[in-house]
C-alpha positions in Angstrom: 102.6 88.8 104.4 104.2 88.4 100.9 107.8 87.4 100.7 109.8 88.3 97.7 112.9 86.4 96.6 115.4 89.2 95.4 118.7 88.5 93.2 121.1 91.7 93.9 123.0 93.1 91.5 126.2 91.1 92.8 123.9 88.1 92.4 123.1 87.2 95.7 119.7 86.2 96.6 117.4 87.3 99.9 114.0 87.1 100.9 112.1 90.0 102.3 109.0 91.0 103.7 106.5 92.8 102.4 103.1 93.9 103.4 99.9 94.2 100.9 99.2 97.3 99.4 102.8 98.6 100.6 104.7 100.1 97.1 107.2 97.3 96.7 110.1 100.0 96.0 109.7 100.9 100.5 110.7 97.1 101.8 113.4 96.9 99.0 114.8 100.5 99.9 114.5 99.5 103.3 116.6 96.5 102.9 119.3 99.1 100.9 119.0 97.2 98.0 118.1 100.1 96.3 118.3 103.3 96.2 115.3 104.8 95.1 117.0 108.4 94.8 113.5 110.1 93.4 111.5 108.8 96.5 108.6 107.3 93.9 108.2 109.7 91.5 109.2 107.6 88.8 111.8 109.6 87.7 115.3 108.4 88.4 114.9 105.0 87.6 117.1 103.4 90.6 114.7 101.2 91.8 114.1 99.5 88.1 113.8 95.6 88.3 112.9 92.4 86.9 110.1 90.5 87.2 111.3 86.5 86.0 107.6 86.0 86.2 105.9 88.6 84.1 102.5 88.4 84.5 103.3 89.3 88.4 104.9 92.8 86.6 101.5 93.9 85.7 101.2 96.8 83.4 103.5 99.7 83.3 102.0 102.9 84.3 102.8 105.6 81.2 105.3 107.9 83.7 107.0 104.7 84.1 106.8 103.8 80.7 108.9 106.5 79.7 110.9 106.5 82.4 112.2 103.0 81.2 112.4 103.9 77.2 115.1 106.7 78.2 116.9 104.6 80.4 117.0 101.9 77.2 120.4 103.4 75.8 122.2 102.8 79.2 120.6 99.4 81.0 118.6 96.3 79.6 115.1 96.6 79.5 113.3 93.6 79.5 109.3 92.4 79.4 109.4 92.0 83.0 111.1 95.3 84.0 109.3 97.5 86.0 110.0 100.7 88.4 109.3 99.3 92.0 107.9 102.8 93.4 105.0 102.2 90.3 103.8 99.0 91.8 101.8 97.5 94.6 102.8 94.2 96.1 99.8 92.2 95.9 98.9 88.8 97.9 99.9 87.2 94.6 103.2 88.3 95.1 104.4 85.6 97.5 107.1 84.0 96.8 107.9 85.7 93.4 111.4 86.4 92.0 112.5 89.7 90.6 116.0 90.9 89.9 117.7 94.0 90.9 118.4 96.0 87.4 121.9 97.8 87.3 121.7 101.2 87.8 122.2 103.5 84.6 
């Protein structure tokens, strides 16, 4: 089972659980350290983070692509950032680091 080490927005950091194949947005929302307010559709953008590694961000799907570009005027976007519903936590996932994003 993948753990992923989380930095909060007030800078804390936890480890959580996740399974394979679960969408990494559930076991952070589950954990309230997000909100996730769209429930996945990649539309609000409350479940944006960071990736310090970014070839564990994988590719942005276009949705979330766009999703990201608007919220660009009100949050830092970075290489790494990605919407958590968009993405599949992957065995290779273990032990990586992502950041919570602030909300816009």
């Amino acid at each position: 089972m993948p753990v992923i080490k989380v930095k909060t927005i007030d800078g804390e950091e936890k480890s959580i659980d996740s399974g394979v194949g679960v969408v990494l947005m559930e076991p952070l929302r589950d954990a309230g350290l997000i909100d996730a307010t769209c429930g996945g559709a990649a539309s609000c953008g409350t479940c944006h983070v960071y990736f310090e590694d970014t070839n564990l961000a994988g590719e942005q799907t276009e949705d979330e692509g766009y999703m990201l570009e608007s919220l660009a005027d009100f949050v830092e976007i970075r290489e790494g950032s990605r919407l958590s519903c968009q993405m599949k936590v992957d065995a290779k996932h273990d032990n990586c680091a992502i950041e919570i994003a602030p909300e816009a």
